[in-house]
Residue frames as a rotation matrix with the C-alpha (Angstrom) as fourth column:
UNK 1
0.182 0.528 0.830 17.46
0.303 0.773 -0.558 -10.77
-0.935 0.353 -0.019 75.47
UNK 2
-0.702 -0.439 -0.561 18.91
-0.353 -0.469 0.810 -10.45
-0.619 0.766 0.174 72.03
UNK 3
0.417 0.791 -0.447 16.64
-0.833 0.136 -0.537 -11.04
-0.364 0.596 0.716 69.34
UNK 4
-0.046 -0.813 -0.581 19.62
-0.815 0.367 -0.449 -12.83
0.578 0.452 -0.679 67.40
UNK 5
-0.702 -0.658 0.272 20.12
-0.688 0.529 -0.497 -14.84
0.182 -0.536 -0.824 69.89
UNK 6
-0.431 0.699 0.571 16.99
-0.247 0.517 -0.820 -16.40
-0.868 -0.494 -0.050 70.01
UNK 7
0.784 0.547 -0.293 16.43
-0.466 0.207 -0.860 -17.03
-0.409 0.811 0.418 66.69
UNK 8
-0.389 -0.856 -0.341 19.74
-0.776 0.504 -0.378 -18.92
0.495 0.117 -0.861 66.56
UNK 9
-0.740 -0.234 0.630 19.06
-0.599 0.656 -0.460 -20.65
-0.306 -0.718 -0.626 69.10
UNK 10
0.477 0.865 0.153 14.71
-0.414 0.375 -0.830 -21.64
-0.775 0.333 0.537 67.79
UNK 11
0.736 -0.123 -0.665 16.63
-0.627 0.246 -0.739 -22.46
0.255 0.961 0.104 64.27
UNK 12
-0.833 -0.553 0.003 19.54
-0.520 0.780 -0.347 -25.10
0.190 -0.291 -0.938 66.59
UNK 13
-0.567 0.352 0.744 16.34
-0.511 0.558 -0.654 -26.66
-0.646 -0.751 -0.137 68.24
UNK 14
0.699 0.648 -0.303 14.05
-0.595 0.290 -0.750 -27.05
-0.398 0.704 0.588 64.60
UNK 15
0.345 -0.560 -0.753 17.08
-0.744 0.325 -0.583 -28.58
0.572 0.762 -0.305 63.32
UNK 16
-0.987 -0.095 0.131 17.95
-0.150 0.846 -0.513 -31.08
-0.062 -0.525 -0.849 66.45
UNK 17
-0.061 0.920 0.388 14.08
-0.623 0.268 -0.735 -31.62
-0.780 -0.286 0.556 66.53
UNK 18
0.491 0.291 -0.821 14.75
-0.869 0.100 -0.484 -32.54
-0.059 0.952 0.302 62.73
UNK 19
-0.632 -0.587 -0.506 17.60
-0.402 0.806 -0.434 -35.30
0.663 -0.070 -0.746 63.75
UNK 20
-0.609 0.393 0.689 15.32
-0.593 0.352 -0.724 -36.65
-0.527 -0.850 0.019 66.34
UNK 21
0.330 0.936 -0.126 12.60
-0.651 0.129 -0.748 -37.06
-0.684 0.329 0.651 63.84
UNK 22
0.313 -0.483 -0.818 15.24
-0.757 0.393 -0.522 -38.16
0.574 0.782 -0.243 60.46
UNK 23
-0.795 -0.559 0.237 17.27
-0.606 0.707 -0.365 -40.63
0.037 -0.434 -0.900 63.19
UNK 24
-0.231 0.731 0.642 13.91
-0.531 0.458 -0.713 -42.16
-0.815 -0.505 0.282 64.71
UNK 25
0.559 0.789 -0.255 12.73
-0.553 0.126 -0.823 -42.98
-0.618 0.601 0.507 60.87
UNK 26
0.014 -0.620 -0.785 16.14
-0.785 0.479 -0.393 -44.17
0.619 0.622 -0.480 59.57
UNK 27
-0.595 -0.426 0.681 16.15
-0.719 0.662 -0.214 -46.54
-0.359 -0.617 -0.700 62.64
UNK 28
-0.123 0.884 0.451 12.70
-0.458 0.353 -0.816 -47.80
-0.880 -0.307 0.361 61.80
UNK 29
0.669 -0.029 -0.743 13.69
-0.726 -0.243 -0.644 -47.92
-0.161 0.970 -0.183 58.00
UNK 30
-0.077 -0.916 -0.393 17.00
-0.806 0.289 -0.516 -49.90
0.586 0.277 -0.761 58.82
UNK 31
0.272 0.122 0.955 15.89
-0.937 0.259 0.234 -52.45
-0.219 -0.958 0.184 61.72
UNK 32
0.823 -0.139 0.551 17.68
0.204 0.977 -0.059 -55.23
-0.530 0.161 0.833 61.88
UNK 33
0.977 -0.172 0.128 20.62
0.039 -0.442 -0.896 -53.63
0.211 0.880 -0.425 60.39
UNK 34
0.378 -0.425 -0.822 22.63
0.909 0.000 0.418 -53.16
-0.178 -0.905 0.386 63.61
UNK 35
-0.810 -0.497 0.313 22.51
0.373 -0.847 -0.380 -49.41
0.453 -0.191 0.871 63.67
UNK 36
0.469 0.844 0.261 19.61
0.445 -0.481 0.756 -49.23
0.763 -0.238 -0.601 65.78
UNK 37
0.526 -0.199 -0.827 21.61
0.781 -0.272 0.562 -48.96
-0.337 -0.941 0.012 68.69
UNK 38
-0.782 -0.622 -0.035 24.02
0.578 -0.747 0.329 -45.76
-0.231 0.237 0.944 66.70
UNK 39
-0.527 0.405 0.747 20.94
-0.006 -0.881 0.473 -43.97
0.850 0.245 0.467 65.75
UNK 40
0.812 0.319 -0.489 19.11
0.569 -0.241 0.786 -44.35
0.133 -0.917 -0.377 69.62
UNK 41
0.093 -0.750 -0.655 22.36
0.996 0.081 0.048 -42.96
0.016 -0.656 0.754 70.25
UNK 42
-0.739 -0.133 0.660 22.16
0.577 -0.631 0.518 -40.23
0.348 0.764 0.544 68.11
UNK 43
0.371 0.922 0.112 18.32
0.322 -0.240 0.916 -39.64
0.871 -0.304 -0.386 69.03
UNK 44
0.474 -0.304 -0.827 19.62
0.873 0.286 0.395 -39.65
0.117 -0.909 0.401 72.79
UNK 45
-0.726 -0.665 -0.175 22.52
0.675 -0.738 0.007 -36.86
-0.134 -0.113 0.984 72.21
UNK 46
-0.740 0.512 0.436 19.82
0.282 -0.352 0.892 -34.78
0.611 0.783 0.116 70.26
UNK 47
0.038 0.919 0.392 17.63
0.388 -0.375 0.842 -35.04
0.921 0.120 -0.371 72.71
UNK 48
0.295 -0.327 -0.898 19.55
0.942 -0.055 0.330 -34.43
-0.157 -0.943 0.292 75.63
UNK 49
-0.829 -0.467 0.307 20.46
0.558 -0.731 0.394 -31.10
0.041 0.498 0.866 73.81
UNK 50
-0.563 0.615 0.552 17.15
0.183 -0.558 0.809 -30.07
0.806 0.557 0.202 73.49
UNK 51
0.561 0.268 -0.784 16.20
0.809 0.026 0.587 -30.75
0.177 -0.963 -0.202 77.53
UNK 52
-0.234 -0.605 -0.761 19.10
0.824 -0.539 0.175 -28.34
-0.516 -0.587 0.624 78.04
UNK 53
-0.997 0.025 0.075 18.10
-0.009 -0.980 0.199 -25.39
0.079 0.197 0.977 75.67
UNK 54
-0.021 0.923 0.383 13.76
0.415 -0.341 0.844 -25.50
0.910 0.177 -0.376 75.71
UNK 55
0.505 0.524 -0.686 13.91
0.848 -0.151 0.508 -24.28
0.162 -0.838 -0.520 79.49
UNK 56
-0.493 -0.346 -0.798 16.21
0.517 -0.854 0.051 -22.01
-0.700 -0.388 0.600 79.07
UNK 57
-0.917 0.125 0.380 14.55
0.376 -0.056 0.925 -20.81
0.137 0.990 0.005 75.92
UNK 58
0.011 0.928 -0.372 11.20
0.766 0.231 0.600 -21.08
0.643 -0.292 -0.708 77.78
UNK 59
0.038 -0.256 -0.966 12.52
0.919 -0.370 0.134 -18.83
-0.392 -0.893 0.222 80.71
UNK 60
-0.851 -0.489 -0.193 12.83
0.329 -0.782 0.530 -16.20
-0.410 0.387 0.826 77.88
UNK 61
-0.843 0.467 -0.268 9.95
-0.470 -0.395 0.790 -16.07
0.263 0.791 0.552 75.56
UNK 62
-0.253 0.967 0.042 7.17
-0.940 -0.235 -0.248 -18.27
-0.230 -0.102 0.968 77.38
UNK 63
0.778 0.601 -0.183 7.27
-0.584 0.587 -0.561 -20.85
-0.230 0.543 0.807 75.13
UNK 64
0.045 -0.761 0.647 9.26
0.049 0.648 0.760 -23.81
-0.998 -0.002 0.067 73.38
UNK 65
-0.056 -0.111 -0.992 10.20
-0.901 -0.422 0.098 -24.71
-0.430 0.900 -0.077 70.16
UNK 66
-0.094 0.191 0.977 8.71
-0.137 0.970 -0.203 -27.84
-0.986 -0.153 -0.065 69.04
UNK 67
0.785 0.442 -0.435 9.12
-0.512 0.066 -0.857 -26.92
-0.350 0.895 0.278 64.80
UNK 68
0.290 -0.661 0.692 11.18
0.800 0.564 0.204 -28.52
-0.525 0.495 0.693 61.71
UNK 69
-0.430 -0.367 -0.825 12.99
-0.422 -0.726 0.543 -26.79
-0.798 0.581 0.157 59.24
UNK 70
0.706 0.536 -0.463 11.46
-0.506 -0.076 -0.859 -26.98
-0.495 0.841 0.217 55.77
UNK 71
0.465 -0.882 0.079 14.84
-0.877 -0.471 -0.094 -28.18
0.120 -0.025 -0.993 54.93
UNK 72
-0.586 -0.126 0.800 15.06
-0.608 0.721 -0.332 -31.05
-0.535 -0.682 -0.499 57.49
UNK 73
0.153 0.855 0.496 11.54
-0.263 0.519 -0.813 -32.33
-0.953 -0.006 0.304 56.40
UNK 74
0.675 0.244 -0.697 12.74
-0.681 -0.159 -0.715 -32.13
-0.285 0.957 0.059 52.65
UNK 75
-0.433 -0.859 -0.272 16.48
-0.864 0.482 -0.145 -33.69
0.255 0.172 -0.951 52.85
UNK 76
-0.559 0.133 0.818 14.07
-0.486 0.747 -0.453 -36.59
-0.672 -0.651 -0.354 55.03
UNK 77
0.855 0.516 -0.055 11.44
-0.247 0.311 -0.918 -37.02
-0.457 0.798 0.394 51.63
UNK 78
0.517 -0.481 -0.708 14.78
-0.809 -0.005 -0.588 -37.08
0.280 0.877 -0.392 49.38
UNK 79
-0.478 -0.518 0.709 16.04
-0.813 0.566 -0.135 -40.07
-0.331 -0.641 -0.692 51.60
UNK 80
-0.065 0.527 0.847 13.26
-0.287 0.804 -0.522 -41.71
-0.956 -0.277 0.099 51.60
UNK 81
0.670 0.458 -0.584 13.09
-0.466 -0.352 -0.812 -41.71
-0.577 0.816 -0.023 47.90
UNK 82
0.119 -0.914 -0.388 16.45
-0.862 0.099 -0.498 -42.71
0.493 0.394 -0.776 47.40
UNK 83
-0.499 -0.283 0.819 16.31
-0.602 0.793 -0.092 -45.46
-0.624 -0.539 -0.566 49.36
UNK 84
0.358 0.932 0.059 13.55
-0.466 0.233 -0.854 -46.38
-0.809 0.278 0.518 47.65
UNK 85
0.732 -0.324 -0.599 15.99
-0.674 -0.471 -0.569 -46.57
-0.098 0.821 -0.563 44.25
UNK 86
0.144 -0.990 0.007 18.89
-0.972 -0.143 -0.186 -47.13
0.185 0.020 -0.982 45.45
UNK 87
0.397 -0.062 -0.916 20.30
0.145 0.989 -0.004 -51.02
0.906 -0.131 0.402 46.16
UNK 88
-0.837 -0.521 -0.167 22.51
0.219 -0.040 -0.975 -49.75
0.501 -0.853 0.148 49.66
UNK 89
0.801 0.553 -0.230 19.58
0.464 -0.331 0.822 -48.36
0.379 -0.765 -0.522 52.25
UNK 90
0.867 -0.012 -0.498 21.38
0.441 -0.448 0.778 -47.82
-0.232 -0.894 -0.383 54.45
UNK 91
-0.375 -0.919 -0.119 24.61
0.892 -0.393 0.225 -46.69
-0.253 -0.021 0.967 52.70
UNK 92
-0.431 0.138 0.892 21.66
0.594 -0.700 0.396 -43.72
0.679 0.700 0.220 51.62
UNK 93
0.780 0.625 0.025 20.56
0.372 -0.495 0.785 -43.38
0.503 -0.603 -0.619 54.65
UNK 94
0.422 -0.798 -0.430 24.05
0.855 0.194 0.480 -43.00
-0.300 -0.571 0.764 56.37
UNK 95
-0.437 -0.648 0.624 25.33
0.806 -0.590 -0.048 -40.88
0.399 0.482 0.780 53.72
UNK 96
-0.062 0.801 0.596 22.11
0.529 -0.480 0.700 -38.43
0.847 0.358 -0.394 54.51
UNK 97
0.962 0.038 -0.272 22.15
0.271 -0.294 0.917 -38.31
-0.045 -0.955 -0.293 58.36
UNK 98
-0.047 -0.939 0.340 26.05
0.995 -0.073 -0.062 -37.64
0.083 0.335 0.938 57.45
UNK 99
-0.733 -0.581 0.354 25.06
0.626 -0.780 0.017 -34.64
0.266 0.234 0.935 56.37
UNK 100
0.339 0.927 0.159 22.89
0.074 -0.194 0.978 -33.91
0.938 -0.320 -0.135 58.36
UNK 101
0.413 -0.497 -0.763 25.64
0.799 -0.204 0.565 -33.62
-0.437 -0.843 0.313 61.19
UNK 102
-0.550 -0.788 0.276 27.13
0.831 -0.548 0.090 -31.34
0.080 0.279 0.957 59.43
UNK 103
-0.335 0.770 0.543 24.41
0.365 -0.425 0.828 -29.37
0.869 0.476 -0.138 59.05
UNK 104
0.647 0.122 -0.753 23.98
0.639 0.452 0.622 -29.75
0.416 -0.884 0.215 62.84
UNK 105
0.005 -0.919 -0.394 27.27
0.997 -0.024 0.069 -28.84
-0.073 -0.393 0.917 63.70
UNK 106
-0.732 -0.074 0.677 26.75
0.533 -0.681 0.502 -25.38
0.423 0.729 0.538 61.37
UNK 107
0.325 0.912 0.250 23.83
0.251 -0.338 0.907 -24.65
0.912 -0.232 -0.339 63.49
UNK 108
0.655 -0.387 -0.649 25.50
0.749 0.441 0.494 -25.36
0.095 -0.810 0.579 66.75
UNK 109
0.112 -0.993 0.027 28.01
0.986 0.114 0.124 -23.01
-0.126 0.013 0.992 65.90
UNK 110
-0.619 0.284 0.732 26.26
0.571 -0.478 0.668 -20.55
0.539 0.831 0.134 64.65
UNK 111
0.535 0.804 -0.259 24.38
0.396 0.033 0.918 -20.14
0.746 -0.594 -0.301 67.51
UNK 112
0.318 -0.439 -0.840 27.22
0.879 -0.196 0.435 -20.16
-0.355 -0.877 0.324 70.03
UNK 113
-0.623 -0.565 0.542 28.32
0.769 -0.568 0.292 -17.22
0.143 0.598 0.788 67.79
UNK 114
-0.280 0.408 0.869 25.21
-0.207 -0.910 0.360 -15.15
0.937 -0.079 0.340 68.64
UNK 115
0.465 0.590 -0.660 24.87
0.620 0.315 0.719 -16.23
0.632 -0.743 -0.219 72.25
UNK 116
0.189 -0.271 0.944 24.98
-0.192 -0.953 -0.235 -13.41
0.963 -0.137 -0.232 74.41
UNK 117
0.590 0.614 0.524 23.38
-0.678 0.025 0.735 -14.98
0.438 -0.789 0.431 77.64
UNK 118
-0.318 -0.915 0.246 25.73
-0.948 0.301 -0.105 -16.87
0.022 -0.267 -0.963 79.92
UNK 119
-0.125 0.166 0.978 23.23
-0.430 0.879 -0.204 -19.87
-0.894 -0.446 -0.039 80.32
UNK 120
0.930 0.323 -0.175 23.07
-0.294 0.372 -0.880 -20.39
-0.219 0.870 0.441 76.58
UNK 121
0.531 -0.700 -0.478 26.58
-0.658 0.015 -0.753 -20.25
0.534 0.714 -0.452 76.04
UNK 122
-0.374 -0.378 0.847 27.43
-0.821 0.559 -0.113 -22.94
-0.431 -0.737 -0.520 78.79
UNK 123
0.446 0.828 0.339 24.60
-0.379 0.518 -0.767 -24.90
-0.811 0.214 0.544 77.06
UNK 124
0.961 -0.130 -0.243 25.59
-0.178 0.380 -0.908 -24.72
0.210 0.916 0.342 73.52
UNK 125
-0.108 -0.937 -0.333 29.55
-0.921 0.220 -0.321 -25.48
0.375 0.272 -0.886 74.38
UNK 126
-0.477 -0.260 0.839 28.52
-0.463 0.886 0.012 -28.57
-0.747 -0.383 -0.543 75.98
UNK 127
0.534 0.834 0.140 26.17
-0.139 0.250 -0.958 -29.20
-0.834 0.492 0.250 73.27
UNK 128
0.696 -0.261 -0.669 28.60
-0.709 -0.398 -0.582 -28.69
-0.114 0.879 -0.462 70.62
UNK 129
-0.574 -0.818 0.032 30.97
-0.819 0.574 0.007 -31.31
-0.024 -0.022 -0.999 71.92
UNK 130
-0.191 0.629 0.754 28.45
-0.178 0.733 -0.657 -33.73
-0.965 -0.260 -0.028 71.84
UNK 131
0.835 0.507 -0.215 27.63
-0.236 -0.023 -0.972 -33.00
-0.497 0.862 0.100 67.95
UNK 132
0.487 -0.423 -0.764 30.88
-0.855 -0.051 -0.516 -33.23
0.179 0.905 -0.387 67.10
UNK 133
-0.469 -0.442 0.764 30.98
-0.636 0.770 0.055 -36.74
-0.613 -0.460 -0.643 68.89
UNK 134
0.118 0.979 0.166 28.22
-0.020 0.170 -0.985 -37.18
-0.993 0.113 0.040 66.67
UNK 135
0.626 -0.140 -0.767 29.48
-0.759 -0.333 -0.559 -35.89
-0.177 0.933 -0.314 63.58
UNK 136
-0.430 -0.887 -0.168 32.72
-0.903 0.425 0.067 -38.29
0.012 0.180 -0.984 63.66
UNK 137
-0.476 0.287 0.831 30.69
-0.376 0.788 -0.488 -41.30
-0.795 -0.544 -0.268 64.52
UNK 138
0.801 0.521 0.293 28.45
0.270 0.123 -0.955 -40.90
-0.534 0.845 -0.042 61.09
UNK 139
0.490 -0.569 -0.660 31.46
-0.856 -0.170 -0.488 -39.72
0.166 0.804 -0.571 59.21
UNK 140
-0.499 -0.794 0.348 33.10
-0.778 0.587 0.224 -43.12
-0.382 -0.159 -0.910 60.22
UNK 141
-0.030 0.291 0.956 30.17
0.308 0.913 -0.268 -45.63
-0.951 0.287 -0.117 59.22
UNK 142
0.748 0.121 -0.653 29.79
-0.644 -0.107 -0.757 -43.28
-0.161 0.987 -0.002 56.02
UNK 143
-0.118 -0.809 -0.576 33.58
-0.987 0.157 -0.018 -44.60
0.105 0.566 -0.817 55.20
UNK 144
-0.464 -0.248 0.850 32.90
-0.584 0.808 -0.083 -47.53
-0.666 -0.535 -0.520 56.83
UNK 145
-0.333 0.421 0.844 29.95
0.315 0.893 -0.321 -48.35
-0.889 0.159 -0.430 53.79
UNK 146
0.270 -0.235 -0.934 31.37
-0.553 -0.832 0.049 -46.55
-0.788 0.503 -0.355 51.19
């Protein structure tokens, strides 16, 4: 049980908890847009990630990880704001959850990088190909409403 490793792994899950939470609110923000069905999708990947690391996680320490990142919760107020402002919605909300894969991805990586344990590091490579199905998908509507 590396220490590292689990505090990679609690800081991938606060930060897919944070897409769960940022997707769910841009959907609700944009309805009627026709990206509900690309952010459920999103939500979906996100949370299928997080079924696969809280039990193993759990199996270690007892417990899950059900926080945000300070971070997450901030970049999600500076959206909302900007939308507020802005004439596009949704080209501010896009741009945001944009980078917010990235951000993702950086975690994702970052993690597999301290995963010692074989059941994490099965996890996070399947996990990672998923984000970066994710990532390309929001970097394409970004261009797409640029």
């Amino acid at each position: 049980m590396a220490t590292s490793e689990i505090s990679a792994i609690r800081d991938l899950i606060k930060v897919l908890n944070d897409g769960v939470k940022f997707y769910t609110d841009a959907k609700v923000e944009l309805k009627g847009s026709g990206y509900d069905a690309v952010f459920q999708e999103m939500i979906d990947v996100r949370q299928n990630a997080l079924v696969r690391l809280q039990p193993l996680l759990y199996a270690r320490e007892g417990e899950v990880e059900d926080d945000h990142t300070i971070g997450g919760s901030l970049r999600q107020a500076y959206t909302d704001l900007l939308a507020k402002i802005k004439s596009n919605k949704a080209k501010t909300y896009i741009v945001q959850l944009e980078e917010l894969e990235d951000r993702t991805l950086e975690y994702v990586k970052k993690a597999q990088a301290e995963a010692v344990s074989v059941d994490f590091t099965i996890a996070l490579n399947y996990i990672l190909i998923s984000m970066q199905e994710c990532h390309n998908r929001m970097r394409s509507l970004k261009r797409n409403v640029a």
